[in-house]
C-alpha positions in Angstrom: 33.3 -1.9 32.8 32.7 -5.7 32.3 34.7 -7.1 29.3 32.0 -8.7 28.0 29.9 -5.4 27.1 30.8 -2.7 24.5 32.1 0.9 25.4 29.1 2.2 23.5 26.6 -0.3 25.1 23.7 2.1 26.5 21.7 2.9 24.1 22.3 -0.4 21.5 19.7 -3.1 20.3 20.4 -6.5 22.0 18.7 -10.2 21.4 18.6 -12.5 24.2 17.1 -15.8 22.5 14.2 -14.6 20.3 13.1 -11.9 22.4 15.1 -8.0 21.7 14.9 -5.3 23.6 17.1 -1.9 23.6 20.1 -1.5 26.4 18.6 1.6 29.3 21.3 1.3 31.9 24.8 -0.1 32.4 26.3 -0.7 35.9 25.9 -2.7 39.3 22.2 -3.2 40.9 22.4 -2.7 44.8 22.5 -6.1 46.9 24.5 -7.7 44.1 27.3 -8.2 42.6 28.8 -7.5 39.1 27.6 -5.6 36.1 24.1 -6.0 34.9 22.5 -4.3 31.4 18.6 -3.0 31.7 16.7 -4.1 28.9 14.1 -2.1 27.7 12.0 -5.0 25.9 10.0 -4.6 22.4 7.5 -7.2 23.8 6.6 -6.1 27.6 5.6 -9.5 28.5 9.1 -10.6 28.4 9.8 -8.0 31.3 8.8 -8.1 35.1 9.5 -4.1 35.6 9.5 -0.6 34.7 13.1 -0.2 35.4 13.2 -0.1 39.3 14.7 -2.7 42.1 14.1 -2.6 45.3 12.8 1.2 45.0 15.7 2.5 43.1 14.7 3.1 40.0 17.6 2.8 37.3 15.7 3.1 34.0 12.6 4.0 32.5 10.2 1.8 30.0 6.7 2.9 28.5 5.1 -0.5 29.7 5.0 -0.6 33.5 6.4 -4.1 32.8 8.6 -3.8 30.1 12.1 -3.8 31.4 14.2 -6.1 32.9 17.9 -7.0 34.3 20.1 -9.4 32.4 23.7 -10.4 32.6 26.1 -9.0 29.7 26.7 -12.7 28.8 23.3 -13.2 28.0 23.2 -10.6 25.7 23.9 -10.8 22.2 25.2 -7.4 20.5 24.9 -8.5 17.1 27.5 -9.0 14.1 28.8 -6.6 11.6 27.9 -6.3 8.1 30.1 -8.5 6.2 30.2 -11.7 8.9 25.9 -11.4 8.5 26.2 -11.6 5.0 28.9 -14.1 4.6 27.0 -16.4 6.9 23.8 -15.5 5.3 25.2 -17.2 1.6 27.8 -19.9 2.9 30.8 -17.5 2.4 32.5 -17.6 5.5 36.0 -18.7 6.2 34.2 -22.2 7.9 35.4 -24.8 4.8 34.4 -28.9 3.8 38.1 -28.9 3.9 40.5 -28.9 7.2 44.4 -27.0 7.6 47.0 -28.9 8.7 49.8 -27.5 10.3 52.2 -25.1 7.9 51.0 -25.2 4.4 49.2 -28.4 4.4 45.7 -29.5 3.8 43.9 -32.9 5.3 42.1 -34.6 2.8 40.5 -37.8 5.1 43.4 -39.8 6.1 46.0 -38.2 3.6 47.8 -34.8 4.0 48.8 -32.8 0.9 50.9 -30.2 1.0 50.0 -26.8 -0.7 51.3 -23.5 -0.8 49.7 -20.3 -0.6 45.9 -22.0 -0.3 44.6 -19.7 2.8 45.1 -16.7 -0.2 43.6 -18.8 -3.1 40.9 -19.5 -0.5 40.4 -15.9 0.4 40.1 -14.7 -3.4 37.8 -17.5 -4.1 35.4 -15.8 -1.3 35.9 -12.1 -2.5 34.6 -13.3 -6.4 31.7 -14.6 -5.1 30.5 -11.8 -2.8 31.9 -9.1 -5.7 28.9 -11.2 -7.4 26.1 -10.6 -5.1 23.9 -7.3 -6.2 20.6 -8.3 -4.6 21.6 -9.0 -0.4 19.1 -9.9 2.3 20.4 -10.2 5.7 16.8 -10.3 7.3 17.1 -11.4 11.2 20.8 -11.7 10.7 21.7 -9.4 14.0 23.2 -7.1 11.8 24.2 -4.0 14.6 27.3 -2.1 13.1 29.6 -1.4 9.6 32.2 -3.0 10.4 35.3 -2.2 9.5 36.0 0.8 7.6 36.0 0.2 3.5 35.2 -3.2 4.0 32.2 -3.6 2.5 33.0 -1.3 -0.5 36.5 -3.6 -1.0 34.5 -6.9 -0.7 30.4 -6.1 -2.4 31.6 -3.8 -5.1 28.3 -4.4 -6.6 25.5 -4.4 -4.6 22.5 -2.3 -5.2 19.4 -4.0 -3.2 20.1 -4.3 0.6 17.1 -5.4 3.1 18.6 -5.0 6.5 15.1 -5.4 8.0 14.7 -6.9 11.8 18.2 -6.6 13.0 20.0 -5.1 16.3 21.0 -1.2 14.1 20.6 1.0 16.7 20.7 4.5 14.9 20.6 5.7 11.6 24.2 7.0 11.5 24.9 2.8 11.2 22.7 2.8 8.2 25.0 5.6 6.9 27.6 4.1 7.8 27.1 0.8 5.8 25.1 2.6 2.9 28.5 5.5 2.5 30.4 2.0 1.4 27.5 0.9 -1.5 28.5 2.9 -4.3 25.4 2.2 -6.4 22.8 1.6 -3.6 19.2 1.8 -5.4 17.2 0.2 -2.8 17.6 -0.1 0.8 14.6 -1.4 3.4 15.7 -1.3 7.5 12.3 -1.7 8.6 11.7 -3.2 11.9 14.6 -1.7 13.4 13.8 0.4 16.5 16.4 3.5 16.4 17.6 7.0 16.6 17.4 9.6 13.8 19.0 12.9 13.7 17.4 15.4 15.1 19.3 18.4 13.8 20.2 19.3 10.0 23.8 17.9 9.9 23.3 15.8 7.1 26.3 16.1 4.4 26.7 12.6 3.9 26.3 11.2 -0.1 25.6 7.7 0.5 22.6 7.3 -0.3 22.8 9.6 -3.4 21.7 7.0 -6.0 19.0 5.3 -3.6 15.7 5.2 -5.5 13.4 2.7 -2.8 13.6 3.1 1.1 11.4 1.1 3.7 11.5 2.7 6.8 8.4 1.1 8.4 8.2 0.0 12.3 11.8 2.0 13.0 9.9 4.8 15.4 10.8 7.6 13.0 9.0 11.0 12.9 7.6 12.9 10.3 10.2 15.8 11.5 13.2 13.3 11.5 12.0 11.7 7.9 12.2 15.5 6.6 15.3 15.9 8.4 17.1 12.8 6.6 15.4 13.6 3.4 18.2 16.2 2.5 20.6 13.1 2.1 18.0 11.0 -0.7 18.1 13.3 -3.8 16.8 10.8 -6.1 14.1 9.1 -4.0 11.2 7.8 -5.6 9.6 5.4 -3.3 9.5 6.2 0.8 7.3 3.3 3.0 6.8 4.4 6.5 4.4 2.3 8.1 3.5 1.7 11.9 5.8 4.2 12.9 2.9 6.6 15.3 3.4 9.6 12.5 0.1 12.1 13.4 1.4 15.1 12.5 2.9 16.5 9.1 4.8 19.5 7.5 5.8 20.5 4.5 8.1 18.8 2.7 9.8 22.2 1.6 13.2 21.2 -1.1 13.1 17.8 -0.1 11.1 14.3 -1.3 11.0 16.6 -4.8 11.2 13.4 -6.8 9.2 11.0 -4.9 6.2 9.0 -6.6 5.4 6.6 -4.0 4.4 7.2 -0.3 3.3 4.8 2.3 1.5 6.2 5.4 -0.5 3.3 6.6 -0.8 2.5 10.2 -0.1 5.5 11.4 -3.0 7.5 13.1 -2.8 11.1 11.6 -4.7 14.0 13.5 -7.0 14.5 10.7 -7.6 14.7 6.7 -6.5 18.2 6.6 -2.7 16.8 7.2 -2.9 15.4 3.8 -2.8 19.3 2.5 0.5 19.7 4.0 1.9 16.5 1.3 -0.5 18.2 -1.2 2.4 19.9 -3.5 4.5 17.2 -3.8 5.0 17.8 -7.5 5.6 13.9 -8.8 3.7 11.5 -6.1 1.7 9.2 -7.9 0.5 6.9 -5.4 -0.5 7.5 -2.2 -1.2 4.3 0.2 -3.3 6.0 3.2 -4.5 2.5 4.9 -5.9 3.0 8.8 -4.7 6.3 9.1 -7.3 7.2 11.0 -9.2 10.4 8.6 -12.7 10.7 8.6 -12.7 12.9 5.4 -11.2 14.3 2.2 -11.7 17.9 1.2 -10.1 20.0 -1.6 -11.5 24.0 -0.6 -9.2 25.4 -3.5 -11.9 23.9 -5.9 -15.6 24.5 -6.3 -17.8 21.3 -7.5 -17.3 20.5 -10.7 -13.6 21.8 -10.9 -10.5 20.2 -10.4 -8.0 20.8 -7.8 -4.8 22.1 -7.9 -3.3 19.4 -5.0 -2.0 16.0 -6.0 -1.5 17.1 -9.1 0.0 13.6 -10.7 -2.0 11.2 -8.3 -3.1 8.1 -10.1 -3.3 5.6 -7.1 -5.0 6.4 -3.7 -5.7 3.6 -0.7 -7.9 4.9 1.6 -8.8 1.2 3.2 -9.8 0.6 6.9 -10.4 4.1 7.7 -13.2 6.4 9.4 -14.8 7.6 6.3 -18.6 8.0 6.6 -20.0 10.3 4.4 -20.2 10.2 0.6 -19.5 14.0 0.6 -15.5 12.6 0.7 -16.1 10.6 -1.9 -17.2 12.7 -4.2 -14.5 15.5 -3.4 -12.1 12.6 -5.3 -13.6 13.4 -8.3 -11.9 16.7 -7.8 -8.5 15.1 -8.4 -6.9 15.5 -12.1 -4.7 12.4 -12.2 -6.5 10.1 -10.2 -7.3 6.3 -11.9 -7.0 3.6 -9.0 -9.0 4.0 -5.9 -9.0 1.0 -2.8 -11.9 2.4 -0.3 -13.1 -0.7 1.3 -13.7 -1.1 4.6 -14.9 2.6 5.5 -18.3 3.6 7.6 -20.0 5.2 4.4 -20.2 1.5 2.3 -22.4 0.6 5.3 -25.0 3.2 3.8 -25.9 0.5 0.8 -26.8 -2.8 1.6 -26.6 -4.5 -2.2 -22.8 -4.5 -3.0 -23.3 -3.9 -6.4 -25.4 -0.8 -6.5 -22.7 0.4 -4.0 -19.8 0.1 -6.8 -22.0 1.7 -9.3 -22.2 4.8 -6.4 -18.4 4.9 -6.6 -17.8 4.4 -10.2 -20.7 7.1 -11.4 -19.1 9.7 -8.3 -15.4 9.6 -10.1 -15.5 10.6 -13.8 -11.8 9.2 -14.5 -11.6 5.9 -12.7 -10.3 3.0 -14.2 -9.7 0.6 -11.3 -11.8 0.4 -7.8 -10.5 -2.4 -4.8 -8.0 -4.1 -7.3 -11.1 -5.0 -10.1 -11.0 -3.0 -13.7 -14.1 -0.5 -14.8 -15.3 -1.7 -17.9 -16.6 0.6 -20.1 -20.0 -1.0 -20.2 -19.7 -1.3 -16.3 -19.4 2.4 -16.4 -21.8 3.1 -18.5 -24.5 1.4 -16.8 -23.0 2.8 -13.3 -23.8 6.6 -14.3 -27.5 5.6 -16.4 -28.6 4.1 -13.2 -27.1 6.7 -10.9 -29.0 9.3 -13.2 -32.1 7.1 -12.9 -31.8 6.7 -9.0 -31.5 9.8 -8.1 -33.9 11.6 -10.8 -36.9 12.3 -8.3 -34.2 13.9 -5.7 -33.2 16.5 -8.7 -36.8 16.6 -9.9 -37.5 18.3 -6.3 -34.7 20.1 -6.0 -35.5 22.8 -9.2 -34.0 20.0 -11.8 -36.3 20.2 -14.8 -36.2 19.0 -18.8 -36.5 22.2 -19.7 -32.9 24.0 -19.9 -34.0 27.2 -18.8 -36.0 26.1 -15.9 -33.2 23.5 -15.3 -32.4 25.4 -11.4 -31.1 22.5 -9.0 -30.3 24.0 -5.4 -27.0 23.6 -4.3 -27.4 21.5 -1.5 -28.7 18.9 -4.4 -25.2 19.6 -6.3 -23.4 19.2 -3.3 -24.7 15.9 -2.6 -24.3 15.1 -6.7 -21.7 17.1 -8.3 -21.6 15.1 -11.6 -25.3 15.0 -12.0 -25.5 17.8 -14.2 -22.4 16.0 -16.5 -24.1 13.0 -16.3 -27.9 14.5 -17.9 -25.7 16.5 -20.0 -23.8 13.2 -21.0 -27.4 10.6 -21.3 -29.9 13.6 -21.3 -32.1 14.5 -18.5 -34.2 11.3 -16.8 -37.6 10.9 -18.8 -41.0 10.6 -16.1 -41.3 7.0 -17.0 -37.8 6.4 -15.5 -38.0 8.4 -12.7 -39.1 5.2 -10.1 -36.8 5.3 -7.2 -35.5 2.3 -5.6 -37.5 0.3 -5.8 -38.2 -3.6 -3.0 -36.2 -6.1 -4.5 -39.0 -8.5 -4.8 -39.6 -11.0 -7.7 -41.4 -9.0 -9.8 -39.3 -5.8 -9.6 -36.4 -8.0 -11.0 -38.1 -9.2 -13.9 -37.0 -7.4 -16.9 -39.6 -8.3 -20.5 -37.2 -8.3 -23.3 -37.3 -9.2 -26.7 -35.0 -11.8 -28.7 -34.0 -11.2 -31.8 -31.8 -12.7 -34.7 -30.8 -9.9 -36.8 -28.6 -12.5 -39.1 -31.8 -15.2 -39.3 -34.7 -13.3 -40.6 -36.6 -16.1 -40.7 -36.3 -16.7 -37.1 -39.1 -15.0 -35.3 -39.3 -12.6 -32.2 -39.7 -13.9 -28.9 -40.7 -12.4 -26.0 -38.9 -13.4 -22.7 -39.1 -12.6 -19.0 -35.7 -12.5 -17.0 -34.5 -12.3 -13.6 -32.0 -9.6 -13.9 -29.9 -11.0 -11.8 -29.7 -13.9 -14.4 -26.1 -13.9 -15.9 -25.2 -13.8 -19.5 -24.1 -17.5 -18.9 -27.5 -18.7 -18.2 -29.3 -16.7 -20.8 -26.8 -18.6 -23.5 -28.0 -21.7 -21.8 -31.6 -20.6 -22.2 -30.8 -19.4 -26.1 -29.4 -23.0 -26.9 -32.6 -25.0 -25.8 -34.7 -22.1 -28.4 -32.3 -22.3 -30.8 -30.4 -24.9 -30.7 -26.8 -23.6 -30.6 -24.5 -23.8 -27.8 -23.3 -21.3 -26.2 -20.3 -21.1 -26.8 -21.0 -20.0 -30.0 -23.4 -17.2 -29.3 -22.7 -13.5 -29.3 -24.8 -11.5 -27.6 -25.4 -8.0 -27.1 -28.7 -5.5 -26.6 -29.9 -2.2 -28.0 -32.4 0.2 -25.9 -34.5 3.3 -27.0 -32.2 5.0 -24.7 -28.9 4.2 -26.6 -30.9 5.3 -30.1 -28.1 3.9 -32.7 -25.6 2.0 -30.3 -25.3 -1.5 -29.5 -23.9 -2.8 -26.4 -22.0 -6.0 -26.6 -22.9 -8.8 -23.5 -19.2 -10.0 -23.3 -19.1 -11.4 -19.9 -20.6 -14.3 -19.3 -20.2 -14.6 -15.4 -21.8 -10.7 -15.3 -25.7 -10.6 -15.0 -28.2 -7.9 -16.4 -28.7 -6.0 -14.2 -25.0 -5.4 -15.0 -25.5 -4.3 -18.2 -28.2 -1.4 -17.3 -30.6 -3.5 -19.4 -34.3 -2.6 -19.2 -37.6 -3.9 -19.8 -38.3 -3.2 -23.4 -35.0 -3.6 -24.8 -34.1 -6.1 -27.3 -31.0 -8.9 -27.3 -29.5 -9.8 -30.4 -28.2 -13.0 -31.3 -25.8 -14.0 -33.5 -23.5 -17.0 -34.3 
């Protein structure tokens, strides 16, 4: 074989300028002369072929123009380990200072003689990389360990490793550099295209104190990541993006302690895989972006009840997915633990056209949700959510057996199946009176008008008045409209309203970029001001 190319070459990740691609064959190429590699390339428009020449066909690619021929010499193999990282932070043996001959330095012009500096050198270097705990050797061509012990003799203390986008061909290399990090809690090798084991041989401990692992883009299956699992006894947070996962199992004694999973980008066969993850006794967050599921279901519980999966779930991205019925969303209400939702970008928001009756859909639909798309649920946000949901949807219950009577209170169960919390909620505010039972109704100018009454509970002397607002009006501009009747700016007003509806309460207006309509505010209420 050419001296230029490894014994182990078929098979390894190789750069050639900025493009990589991963070795397919090793040998001569008929009509020529001398060894050639066949690239396999990550980007097909750097090939010209699927592997054959001159109808011979020496490799295979996916892409029908994804491989290539290049000579050994323009191949780069990568680096190990230690000469990536040494390069990476200025710590290789390259120094401002140049050797004479025997044991003499070259300052400039003059030449000092020095014994024993190469040494002094050398344990300058090893202090400075015992130093280093956090290491990123990002598009360093990283490929192999190295030398055996090396690492664990020179970076005694590292504990944070990204060895994303480099040449590692297979996972025993990860092992192999991981085995040598004593007190390894987080490792990402993302972007690395390579093999996993496909058998349960794993007795290796080097990654028995590894808490955080990114394993996104590196082809892996959901077989292989269960297969590797038995090595991470500890792991709390697994990313596995873009990596073509559709199918899942049972995570059976392994992935115990995990909180964290990352599924996104990969295009799973349906919502029922997520059954399969269900048990996982401590996940906590669960990020499910363009995965491809059209729905969520929980069979082990009825409406009303929770369910026994996802037990600890607090965070759930279900973003840029397929999602078009509300029947999904209101199975989330079934989870016990959940209290962060991202949805956006699914079929079923195109069923609303105003945004913000859209949220209040959401909010009323999940009883314990604190957070929705990255914005906190305010308690008055909620409030008003679930008294216009009730409101909304009144004349659906009304005609489906609903009725203000208790014992003639009968809704059918398609209506519960479209509004499972409808009975909490009447049970919550009490049962929708006639007069509010209106419907949507066209958002024209006179619909939005709300007639309210202002009131100074701490100036008795100041009278009533009777005002008509947009309810779109924010809080903001009704200070500003206070201040020319009163006279006080608005900074120092505090607002807030009471209703018939709330007999008893008052409900602070305490944000002033919020409108209200926000508030749940109705014609006939009254706004108190003070200052």
């Amino acid at each position: 074989m050419d001296a230029g190319v490894p014994p182990d070459a078929l098979g390894r990740r190789v750069c050639c300028g900025t493009d990589c691609g991963t070795v397919r064959y090793v040998g001569s190429v008929s009509r020529t002369a001398g060894i050639w590699l066949g690239v396999e390339w990550d980007d097909p428009q750097r090939g010209k072929h699927d592997g054959s020449y001159e109808g011979t066909q020496y490799f295979t690619c996916r892409h029908p123009k994804g491989g290539s021929f290049i000579r050994p010499n323009k191949a780069n193999f990568g680096v190990d380990f230690l000469t990536a990282v040494k390069d990476r932070y200025g710590l290789n043996d390259k120094q401002d200072v140049q050797y004479g001959t025997g044991n003499t330095l070259v300052f400039g012009t003059k030449t000092v003689e020095f014994v024993g500096m190469d040494s002094v050198a050398e344990q300058q270097r090893q202090v400075q990389l015992n130093k280093l705990v956090d290491i990123s050797v990002r598009e360093c061509a990283v490929s192999h360990a190295g030398q055996e012990e090396e690492i664990s003799r020179t970076c005694a203390n590292m504990r944070h490793i990204n060895l994303s986008k480099n040449l590692i061909s297979s996972w025993e290399t990860v092992t192999a550099i991981a085995s040598q990090v004593q007190n390894l809690e987080t490792l990402n090798v993302s972007e690395n295209k390579m093999r996993f084991p496909s058998t349960s041989t794993f007795t290796s401990s080097a990654f028995s104190n590894l808490k955080i692992l990114a394993l996104n883009q590196t082809e892996i299956t959901w077989t292989e990541v269960l297969l590797c699992a038995q090595g991470w006894p500890v792991l709390e947070e697994l990313y596995l993006s873009s990596n073509n996962i559709t199918v899942l199992k049972r995570p059976d004694n392994v992935l115990q302690t995990l909180k964290l999973l990352d599924l996104s980008d990969n295009q799973l066969v349906d919502g029922n895989q997520l059954h399969l993850i269900a048990q996982l006794p401590r996940l906590e967050q669960l990020i499910l972006r363009n995965t491809g599921i059209s729905s969520i279901h929980f069979p082990d519980a009825e409406f009303g009840c929770k369910t026994k999966m996802f037990p600890l779930l607090k965070r759930l991205a279900i973003n840029d997915n397929k999602i078009s019925q509300w029947s999904s969303i209101n199975e989330l209400d079934k989870l016990p633990s959940l209290r962060a939702l991202q949805c956006n970008n699914n079929p079923f928001m195109d069923t609303e056209k105003n945004p913000e009756t859209l949220i209040q859909l959401i909010i009323a639909k999940i009883s314990q949700l604190e957070v929705l798309n990255n914005c906190e649920i305010l308690p008055a946000e909620r409030r008003g959510a679930e008294l216009d949901y009730r409101k909304i949807f009144g004349k659906d219950w009304l005609e489906a057996g609903g009725h203000w009577n208790p014992e003639k209170n009968k809704p059918s169960q398609e209506f519960l199946a479209a509004h499972p919390r409808y009975p909490t909620l009447c049970l919550k505010y009490g049962a929708p009176e006639e007069g509010e039972l209106k419907g949507r109704q066209p958002l024209t100018l006179k619909n939005q008008l709300l007639t309210l009454t202002i009131k100074c509970p701490e100036k008795p002397e100041q009278k009533p008045v009777e005002k008509k607002l947009p309810e779109s009006m924010t809080i903001q501009k009704v200070k500003g409209l206070l201040y020319r009747l009163f006279k006080i700016p608005g900074s120092q007003l505090k607002l807030s309203y009471e209703s018939s509806k709330l007999e008893g309460k008052e409900v602070e207006l305490d944000n002033d970029l919020k409108p209200l309509q926000f508030y749940s505010i109705e014609s006939g209420d009254c706004v108190l001001v003070r200052w």
